[in-house]
LOMI-663977 format. One line per field, with one value per residue (C-alpha): x, y, z; residue in three letters; chain. Coordinates in pm, whole numbers, plus 50000, padded with zeros to 5 digits. Layout:
<atoms>
u [X:...]
v [Y:...]
w [Z:...]
resn [ala:...]
chain [A:...]
</atoms>
This chain:
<atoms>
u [47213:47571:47783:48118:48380:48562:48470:48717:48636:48533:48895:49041:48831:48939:49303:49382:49577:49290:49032:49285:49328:48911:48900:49156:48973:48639:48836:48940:48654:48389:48274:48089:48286:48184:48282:48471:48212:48228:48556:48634:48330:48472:48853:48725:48505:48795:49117:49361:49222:49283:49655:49745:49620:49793:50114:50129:49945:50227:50539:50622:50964:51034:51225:50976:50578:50408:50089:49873:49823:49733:49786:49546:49288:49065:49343:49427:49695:49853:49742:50024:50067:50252:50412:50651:50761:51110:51194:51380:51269:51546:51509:51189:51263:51599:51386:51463:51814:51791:51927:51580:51589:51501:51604:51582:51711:51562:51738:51600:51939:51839:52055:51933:52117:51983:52029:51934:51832:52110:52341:52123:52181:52574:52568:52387:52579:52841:52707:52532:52954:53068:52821:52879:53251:53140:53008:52655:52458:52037:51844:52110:51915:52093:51996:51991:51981:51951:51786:51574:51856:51932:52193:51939:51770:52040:52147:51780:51883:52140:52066:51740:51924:52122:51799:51885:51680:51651:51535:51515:51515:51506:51813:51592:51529:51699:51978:51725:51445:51717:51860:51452:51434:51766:51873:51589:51657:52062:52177:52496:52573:52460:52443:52424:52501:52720:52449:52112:51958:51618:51427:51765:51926:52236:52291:52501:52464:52793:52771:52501:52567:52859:52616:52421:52739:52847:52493:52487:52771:52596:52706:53026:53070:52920:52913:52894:52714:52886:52614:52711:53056:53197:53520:53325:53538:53443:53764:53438:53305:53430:53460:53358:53388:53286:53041:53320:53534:53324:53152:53341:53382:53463:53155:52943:52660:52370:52376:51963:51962:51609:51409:51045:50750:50756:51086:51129:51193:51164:51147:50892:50836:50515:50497:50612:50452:50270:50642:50899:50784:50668:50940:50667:50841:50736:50749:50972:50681:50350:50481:50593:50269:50064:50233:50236:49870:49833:50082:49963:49591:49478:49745:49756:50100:50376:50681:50602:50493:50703:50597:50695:50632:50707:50841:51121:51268:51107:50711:50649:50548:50899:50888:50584:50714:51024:50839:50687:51093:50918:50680:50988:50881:51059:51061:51150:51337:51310:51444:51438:51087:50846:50815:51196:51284:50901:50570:50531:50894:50733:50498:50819:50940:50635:50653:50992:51006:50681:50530:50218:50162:50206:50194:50196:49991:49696:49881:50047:49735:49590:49894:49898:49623:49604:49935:49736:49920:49730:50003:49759:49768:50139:50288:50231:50091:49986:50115:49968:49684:49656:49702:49760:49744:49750:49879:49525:49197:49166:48890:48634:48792:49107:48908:48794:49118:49255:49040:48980:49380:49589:49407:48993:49089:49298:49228:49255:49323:49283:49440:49436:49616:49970:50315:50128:50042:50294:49990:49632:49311:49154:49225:49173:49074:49121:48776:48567:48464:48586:48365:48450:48572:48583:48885:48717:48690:48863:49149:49108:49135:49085:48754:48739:48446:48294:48125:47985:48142:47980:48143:47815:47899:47755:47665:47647:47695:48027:48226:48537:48735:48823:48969:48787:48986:49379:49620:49934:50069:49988:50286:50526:50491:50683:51030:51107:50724:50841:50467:50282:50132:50195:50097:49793:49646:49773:49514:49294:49192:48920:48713:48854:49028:48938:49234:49084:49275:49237:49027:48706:48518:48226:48149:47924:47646:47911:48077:48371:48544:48532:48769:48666:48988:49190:48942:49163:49087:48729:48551:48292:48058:47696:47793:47776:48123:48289:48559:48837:48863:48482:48588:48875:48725:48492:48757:49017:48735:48812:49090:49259:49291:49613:49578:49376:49418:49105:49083:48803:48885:48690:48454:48200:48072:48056:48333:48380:48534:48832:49002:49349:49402:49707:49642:49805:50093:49970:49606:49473:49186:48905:48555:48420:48692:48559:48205:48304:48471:48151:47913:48091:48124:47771:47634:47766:47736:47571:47556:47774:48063:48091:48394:48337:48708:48862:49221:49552:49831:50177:50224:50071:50261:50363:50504:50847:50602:50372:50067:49933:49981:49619:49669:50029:49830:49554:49772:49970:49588:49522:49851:49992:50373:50456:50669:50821:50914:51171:50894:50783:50926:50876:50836:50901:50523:50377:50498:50241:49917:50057:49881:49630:49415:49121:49090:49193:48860]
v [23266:23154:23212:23119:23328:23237:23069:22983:23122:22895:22957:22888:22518:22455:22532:22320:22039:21824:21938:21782:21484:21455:21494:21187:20987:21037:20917:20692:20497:20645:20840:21184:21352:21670:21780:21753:21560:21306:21216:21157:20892:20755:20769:20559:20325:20275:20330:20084:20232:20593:20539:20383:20646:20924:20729:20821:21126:21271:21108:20887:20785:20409:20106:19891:20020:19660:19500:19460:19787:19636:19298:19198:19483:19377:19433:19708:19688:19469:19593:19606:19923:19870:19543:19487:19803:19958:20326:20586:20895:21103:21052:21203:21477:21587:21489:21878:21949:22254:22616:22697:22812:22497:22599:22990:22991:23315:23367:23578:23797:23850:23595:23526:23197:23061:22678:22571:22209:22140:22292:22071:21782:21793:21918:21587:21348:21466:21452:21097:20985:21071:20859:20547:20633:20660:20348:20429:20132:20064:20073:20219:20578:20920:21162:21534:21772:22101:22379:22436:22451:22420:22156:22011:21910:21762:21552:21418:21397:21249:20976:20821:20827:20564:20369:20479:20617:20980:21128:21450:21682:22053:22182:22319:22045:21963:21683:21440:21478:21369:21118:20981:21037:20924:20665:20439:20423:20465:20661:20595:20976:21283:21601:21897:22300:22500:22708:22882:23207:23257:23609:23818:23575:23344:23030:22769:22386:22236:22201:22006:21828:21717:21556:21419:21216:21103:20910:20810:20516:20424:20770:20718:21056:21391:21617:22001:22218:22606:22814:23076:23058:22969:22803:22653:22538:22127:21997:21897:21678:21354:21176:21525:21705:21990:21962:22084:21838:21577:21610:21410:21693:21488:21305:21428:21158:21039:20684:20607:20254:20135:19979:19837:20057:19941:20058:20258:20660:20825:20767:21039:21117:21108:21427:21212:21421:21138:20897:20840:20920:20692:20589:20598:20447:20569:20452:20555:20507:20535:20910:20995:20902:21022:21387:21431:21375:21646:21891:21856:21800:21956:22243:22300:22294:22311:22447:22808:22834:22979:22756:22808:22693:22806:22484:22333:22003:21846:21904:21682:21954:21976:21651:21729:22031:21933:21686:22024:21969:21655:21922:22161:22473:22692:22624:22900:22800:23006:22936:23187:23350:23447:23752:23916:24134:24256:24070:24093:23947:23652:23873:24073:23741:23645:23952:23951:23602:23599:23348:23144:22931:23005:22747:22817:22720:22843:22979:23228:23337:23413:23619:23820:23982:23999:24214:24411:24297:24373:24169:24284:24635:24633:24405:24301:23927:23928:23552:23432:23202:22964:22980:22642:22640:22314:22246:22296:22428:22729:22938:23087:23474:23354:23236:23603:23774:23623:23705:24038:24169:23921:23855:23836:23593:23273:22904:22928:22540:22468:22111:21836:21443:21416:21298:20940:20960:21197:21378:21498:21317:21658:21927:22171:22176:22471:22369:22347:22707:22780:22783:22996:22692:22414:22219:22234:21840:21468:21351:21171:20808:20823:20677:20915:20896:21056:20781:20726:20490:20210:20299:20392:20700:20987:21352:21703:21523:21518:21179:21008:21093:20748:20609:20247:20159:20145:20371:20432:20639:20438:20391:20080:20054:20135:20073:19814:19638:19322:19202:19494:19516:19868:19973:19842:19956:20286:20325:19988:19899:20109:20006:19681:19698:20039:20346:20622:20897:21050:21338:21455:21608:21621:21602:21946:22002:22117:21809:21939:21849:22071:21903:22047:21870:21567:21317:21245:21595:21620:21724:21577:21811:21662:21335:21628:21602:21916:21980:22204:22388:22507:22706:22821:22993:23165:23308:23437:23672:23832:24114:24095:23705:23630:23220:22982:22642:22447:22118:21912:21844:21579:21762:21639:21341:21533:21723:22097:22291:22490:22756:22889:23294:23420:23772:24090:24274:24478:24357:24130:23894:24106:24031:24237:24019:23708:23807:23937:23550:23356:23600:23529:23187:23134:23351:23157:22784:22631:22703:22383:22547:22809:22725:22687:22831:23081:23114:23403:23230:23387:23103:22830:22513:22356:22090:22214:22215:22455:22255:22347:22031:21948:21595:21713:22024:21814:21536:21834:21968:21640:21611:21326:21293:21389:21193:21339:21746:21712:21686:22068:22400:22565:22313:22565:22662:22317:22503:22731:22498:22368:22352:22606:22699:22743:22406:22235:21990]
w [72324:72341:72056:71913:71965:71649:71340:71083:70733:70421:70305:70609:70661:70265:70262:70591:70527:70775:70466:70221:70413:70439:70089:70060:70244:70040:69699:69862:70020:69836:70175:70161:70487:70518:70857:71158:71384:71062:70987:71381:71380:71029:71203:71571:71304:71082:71294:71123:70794:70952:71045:70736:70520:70788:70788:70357:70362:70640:70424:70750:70643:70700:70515:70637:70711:70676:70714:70915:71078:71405:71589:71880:71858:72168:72441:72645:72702:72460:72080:71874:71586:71254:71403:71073:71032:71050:71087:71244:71453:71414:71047:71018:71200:70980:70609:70577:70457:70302:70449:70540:70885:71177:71501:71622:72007:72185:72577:72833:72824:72425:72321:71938:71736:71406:71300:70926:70834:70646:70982:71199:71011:70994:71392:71462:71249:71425:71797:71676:71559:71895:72123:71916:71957:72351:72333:72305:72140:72055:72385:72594:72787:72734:73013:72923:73269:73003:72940:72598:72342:72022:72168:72378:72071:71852:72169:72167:71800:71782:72064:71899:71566:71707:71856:72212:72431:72543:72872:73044:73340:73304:73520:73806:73954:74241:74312:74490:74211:73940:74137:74144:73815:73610:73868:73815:73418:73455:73195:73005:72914:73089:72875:73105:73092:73323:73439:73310:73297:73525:73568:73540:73764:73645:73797:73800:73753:73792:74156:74120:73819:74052:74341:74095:73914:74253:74316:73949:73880:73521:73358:73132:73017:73074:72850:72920:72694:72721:72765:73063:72976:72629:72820:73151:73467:73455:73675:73899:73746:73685:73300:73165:72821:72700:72412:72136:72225:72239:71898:71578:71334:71079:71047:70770:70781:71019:70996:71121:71266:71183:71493:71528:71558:71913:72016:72308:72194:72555:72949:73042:73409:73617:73865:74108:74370:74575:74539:74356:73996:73733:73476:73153:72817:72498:72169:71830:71589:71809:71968:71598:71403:71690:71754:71359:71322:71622:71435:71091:71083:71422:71462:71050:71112:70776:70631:70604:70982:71315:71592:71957:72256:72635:72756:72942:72922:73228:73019:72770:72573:72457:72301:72154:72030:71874:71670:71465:71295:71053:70916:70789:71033:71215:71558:71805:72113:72444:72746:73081:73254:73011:73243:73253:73150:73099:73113:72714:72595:72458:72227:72107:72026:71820:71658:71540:71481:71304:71495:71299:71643:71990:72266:72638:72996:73092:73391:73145:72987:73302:73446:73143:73194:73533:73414:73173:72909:72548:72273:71971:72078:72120:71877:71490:71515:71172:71102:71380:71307:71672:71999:72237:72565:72812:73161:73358:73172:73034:73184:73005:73128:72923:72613:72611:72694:72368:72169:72297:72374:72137:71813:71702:71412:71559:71649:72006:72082:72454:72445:72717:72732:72934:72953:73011:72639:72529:72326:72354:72395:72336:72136:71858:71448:71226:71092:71402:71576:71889:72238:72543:72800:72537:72397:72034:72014:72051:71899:71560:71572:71970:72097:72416:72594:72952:73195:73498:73803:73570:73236:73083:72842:72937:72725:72848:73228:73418:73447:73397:73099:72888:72589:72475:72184:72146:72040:71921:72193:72448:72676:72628:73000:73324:73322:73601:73590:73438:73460:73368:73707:73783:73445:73453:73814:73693:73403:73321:73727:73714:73383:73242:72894:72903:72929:73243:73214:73590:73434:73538:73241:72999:72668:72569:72298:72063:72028:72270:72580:72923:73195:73593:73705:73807:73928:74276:74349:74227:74578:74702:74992:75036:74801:74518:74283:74203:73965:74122:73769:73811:74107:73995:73694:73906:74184:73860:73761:74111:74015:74359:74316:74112:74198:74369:74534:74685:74858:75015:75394:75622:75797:76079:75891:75516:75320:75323:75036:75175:74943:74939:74757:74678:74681:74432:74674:74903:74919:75271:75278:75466:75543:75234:75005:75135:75082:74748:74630:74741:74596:74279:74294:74411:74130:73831:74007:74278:74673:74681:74492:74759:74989:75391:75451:75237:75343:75269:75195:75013:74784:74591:74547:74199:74000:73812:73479:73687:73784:74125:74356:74539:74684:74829:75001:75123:75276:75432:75583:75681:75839:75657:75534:75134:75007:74741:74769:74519:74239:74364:74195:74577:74801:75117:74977:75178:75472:75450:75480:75746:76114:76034:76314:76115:75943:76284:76371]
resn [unk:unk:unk:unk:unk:unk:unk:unk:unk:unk:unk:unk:unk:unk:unk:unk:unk:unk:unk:unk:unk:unk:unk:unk:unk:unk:unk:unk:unk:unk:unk:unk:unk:unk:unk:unk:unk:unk:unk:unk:unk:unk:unk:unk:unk:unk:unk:unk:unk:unk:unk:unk:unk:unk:unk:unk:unk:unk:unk:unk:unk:unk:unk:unk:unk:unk:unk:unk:unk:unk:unk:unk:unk:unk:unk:unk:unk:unk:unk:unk:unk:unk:unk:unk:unk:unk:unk:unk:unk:unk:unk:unk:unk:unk:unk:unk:unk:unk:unk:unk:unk:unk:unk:unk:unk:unk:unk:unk:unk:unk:unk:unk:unk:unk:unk:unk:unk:unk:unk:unk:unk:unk:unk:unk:unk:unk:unk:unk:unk:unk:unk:unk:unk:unk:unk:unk:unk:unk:unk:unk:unk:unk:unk:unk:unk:unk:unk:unk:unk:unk:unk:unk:unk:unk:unk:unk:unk:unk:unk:unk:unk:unk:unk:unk:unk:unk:unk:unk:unk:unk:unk:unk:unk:unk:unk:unk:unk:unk:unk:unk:unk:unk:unk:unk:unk:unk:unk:unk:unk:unk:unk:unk:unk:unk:unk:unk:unk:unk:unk:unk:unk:unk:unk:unk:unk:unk:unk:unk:unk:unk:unk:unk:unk:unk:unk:unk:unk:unk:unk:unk:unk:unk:unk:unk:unk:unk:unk:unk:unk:unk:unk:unk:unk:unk:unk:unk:unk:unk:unk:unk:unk:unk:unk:unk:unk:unk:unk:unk:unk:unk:unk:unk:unk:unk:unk:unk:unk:unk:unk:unk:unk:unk:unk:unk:unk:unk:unk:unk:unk:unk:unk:unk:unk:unk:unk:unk:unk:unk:unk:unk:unk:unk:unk:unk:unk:unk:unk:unk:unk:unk:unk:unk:unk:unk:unk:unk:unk:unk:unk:unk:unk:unk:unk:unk:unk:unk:unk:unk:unk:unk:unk:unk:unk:unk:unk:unk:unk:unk:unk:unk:unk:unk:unk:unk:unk:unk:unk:unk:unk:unk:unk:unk:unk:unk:unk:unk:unk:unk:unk:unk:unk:unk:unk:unk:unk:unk:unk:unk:unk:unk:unk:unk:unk:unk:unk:unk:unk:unk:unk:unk:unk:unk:unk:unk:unk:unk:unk:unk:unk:unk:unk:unk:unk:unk:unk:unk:unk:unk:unk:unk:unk:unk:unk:unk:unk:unk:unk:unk:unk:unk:unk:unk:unk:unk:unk:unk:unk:unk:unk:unk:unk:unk:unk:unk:unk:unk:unk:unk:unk:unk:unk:unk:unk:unk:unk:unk:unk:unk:unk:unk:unk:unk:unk:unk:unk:unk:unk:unk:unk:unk:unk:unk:unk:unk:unk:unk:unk:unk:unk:unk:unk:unk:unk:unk:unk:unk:unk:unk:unk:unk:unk:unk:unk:unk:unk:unk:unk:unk:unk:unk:unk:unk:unk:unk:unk:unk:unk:unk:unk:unk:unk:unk:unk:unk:unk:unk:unk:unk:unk:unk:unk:unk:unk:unk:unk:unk:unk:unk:unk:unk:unk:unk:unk:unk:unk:unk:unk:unk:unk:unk:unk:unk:unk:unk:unk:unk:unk:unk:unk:unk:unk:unk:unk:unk:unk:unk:unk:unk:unk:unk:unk:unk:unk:unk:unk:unk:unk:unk:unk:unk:unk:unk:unk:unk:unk:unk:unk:unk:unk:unk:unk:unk:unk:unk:unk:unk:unk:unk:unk:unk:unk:unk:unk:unk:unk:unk:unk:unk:unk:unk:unk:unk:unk:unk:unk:unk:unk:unk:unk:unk:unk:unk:unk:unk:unk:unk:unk:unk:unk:unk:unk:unk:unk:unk:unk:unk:unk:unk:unk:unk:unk:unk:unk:unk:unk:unk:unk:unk:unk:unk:unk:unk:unk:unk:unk:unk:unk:unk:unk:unk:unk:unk:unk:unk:unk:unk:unk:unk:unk:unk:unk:unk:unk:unk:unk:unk:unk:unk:unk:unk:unk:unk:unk:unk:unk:unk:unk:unk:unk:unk:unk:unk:unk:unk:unk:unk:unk:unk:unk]
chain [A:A:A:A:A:A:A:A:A:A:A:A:A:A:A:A:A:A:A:A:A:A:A:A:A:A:A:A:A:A:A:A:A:A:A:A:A:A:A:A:A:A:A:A:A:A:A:A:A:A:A:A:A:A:A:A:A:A:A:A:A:A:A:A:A:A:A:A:A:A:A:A:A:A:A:A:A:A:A:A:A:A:A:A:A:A:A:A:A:A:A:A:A:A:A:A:A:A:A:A:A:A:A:A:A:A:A:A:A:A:A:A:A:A:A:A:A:A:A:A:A:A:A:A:A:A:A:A:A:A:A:A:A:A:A:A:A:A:A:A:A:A:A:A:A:A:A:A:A:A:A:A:A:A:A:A:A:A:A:A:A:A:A:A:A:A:A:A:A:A:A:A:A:A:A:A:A:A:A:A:A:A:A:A:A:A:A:A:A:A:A:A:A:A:A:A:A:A:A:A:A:A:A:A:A:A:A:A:A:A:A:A:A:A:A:A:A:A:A:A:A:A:A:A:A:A:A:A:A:A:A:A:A:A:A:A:A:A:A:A:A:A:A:A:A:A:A:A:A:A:A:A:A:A:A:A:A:A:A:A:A:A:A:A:A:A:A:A:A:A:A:A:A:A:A:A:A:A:A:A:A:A:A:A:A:A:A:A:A:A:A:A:A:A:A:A:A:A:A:A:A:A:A:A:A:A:A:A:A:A:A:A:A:A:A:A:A:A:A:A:A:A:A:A:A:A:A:A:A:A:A:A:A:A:A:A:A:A:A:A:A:A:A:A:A:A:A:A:A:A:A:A:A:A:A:A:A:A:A:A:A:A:A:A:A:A:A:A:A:A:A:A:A:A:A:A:A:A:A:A:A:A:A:A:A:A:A:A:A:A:A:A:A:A:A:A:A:A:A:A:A:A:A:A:A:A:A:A:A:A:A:A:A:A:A:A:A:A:A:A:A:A:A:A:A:A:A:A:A:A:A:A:A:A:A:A:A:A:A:A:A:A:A:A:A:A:A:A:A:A:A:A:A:A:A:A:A:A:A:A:A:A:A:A:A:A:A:A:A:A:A:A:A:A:A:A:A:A:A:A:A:A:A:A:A:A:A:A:A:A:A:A:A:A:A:A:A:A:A:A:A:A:A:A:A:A:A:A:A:A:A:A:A:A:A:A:A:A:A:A:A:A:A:A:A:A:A:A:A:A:A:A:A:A:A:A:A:A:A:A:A:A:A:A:A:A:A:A:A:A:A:A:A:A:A:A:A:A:A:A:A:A:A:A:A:A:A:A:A:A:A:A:A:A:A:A:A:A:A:A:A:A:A:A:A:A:A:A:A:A:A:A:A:A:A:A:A:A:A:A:A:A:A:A:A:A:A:A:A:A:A:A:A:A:A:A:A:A:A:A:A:A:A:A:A:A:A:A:A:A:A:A:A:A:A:A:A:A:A:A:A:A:A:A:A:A:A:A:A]
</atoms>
């Protein structure tokens, strides 16, 4: 009989701040909550009750909240959140102006720099001075092409204090996918760096910083942030400044212009991978009162934690992150490979930084132990108390690996929504146990359900994951789809006024959520769907396996399953290796699982936020054209699946 693998303590359930939140909620409306499973139904019965009450019990600061709570409930799209209210986000993330420590920046060359709240405040007000001296007004965009700094995040700052709009690249992406990126939305100012640091390697961004500004005529001023070298070489690159120069020292206060609920906060990107990406706009108030609620009652998240995260600046997970600042934490910075020098720098991190909760990819998880990597063994993770991981599901293997090698006694929080929401529709609670290939459970206040082809719910059967009721993180829309069209084929043209997320998934006899993968690349041999993520979990138990990629190719009238290895070094794909990934798929699913074709190949191809691309493989298979490389960390990688002999008809 299957059993957790971790189950908080009655202490643990009583001193989260979700408990104390339940425990409002039952003075309040006279409810008897005792559990997870019923304050979500209470939260999708009562949503406009549920936001209110989260709005005071997370100190939302605002001159205006208002009433109602929502306008228009029956449309989606077109509900409207908090429509008289009046805040600021940059204001609730700098509440905190104390010397308590905010920012802790961690560099792969062992750089180490400490930021305070009251420091972060002044450093803002003073960045925040100099773009309204540039010119920089409510609604204008301000591009960052930067690393994960400490300056990264008091441009983001400092921009939506003024009620402009921030958006970001991380600086390895090349000059075309920046160009399809920031030249739709036309930024006004371009922060940049001189140049990064990446697995021991230095390298510079000015040169490209420099093609960039010579296809981008809306940028005004860009402004360098030092970070190779304290006295960078910008005669390059035209209207430039370096970042002391630029900022107003004198200015002591952030003046935080107040803007509807509704106001646009960030241009997030789609992965752009089958065109030119998706220009998604985000709101000030709905991606503030939704992260919070993900922070403080799911990830028990407050001012005597250490939170990190292994992000860069092209995941949304850094805007998720950074939003951790309105709960007073610390939040611990990194930016180079989380393998260099050594596969286990991020634990000595966590160690010395006494990190409560760590948030990485599944991708990470799974490397580390392929690279025998045992953090609890090595390093004193005492404070830590959860684990996140997102980016693709977590396999069951990994579930185990944490619990066994990094810590018995954690939330392990396997979390799953996108940049199209800028949060989770699935995640964790420090209340609920924790189940070996389960996200613990759905978001509160978000009526996700799983459904077959004719929207009928479904339980403990796969289907397509969907959201019935609004929400506030639900995108403004596209930028440049002045009538909503694009927006709305891209999530409501399947089920009508009903939000499908592109996930294939279930809902399990716990309560949880398993996704088996995007539902474009759900295969489909004998009529039977398959999630990619169900073979993948089965082919990562394989110790000579380090990744997988699997596609479902046209194949004499059906579909065959065809599956990509990259192998350790050293190690070829024989007969008896073959033999040894279908036995083990076959064994723990069905004959249908088991691939026709099992191919060698050096590389697997990815997003720049690591997500292996399927559709831009399979087009490649099938021989048609991808139209947008730029989108790919190694794009050479396509290369590789092309003209195969062996899938040739």
């Amino acid at each position: 009989m299957q059993t957790p693998l971790w189950t908080p303590s009655p202490e643990r359930i009583q001193s989260s701040r979700i408990w104390a939140f339940m425990k409002s909620v039952n003075q309040r409306y006279a409810t008897e909550l005792k559990d997870y499973a019923g304050l979500w139904q209470w939260s999708v019965d009562h949503s406009e009750d549920f936001w209110r009450d989260f709005w005071d019990f997370a100190g939302i600061q605002a001159s205006v909240k208002g009433d109602p709570v929502l306008l228009h409930a029956d449309r989606m799209p077109g509900a409207r959140w908090f429509p008289e209210a009046r805040l600021n986000f940059a204001e609730n993330l700098l509440r905190y102006r104390d010397d308590k420590p905010a920012l802790v920046f961690r560099g792969e060359a062992g750089q180490r720099q400490e930021i305070s709240y009251a420091q972060l405040y002044r450093k803002v007000a003073g960045l925040a001075s100099a773009l309204r001296q540039q010119g920089v007004v409510k609604g204008d965009i301000v591009a960052g092409f930067v690393p994960n700094l400490p300056e990264t995040v008091m441009a983001m700052l400092a921009t939506t204090s003024i009620g402009a709009v921030w958006t970001s690249c991380s600086p390895d992406f090349g000059i075309n996918g920046v160009l399809d990126r920031f030249g739709q939305v036309k930024p006004k100012v371009l922060f940049t760096v001189d140049g990064y640091q990446y697995n021991g390697k230095s390298i510079d961004s000015i040169e490209r910083v420099a093609g960039i500004a010579s296809q981008l005529d809306s940028v005004e001023r860009i402004v360098v942030i030092p970070f190779l070298d304290p006295h960078p070489h910008i005669d390059a690159l035209p209207n430039a400044v370096c970042l002391p120069d630029f900022i107003d020292t004198e200015a002591e206060q952030v003046v935080f212009e107040q803007v509807p609920f509704d106001h646009p906060l960030y241009v997030m990107y789609s992965s752009g991978t089958t065109g030119v990406p998706k220009c998604i706009l985000h709101s000030v108030g709905g991606t503030l009162i939704q992260q919070l609620k993900e922070l403080i009652l799911h990830t028990d998240l407050d001012r005597q934690d250490s939170f990190f995260y292994y992000t860069t600046c092209g995941w949304m997970m850094w805007n998720w992150m950074v939003t951790g600042l309105a709960t007073g934490c610390k939040l611990v910075l990194f930016d180079g490979s989380p393998f260099a020098p050594r596969p286990s720098i991020l634990w000595k991190i966590a160690e010395e930084e006494q990190i409560s909760v760590f948030g990485t990819s599944a991708k990470y998880l799974a490397a580390l132990e392929k690279a025998g990597v045992k953090p609890g063994r090595d390093f004193d993770l005492r404070p830590l108390k959860a684990v996140l991981s997102t980016g693709s599901p977590l396999a069951h293997e990994s579930f185990e690996y944490v619990y066994r090698e990094i810590k018995h006694d954690l939330q392990l929080s396997s979390i799953s929504g996108g940049t199209d929401i800028v949060s989770c529709f699935a995640l964790g609670s420090p209340i609920l146990p924790v189940w070996a290939g389960e996200l613990q459970c759905r978001g509160l206040a978000m009526a996700v359900d799983i459904v077959d082809d004719n929207g009928q719910p479904l339980r403990q059967q796969k289907g397509e994951l969907v959201c019935t009721q609004p929400f506030p993180s639900m995108p403004i829309g596209f930028w440049n789809d002045p009538d909503n069209s694009r927006f709305h084929d891209a999530y409501f043209s399947q089920f009508e006024n009903i939000w499908a997320h592109g996930d294939y998934g279930e809902i399990t006899a716990h309560d949880g959520i398993i996704i088996h993968g995007r539902s474009d690349a759900v295969l489909n041999p004998g009529g039977v769907r398959i999630g990619t993520a169900e073979i993948y979990r089965q082919v990562e138990k394989v110790d000579a396996v380090l990744e997988s990629l699997c596609i479902g190719q046209p194949w004499k009238d059906d579909v065959r399953v065809v599956l990509f290895v990259r192998l350790k070094p050293g190690i070829q794909l024989d007969e008896a290796l073959q033999q040894e990934i279908r036995d083990t798929i076959r064994a723990n699913t069905t004959p249908r699982h088991v691939p026709a074709v099992i191919l060698q190949v050096a590389d697997i191809p990815r997003t720049i936020s690591g997500k292996i691309v399927e559709l831009a493989v399979r087009k490649v298979v099938l021989g048609e054209a991808v139209k947008n490389k730029d989108a790919l960390a190694n794009p050479e990688a396509l290369e590789l699946f092309r003209d195969l002999p062996e899938l040739q008809c």
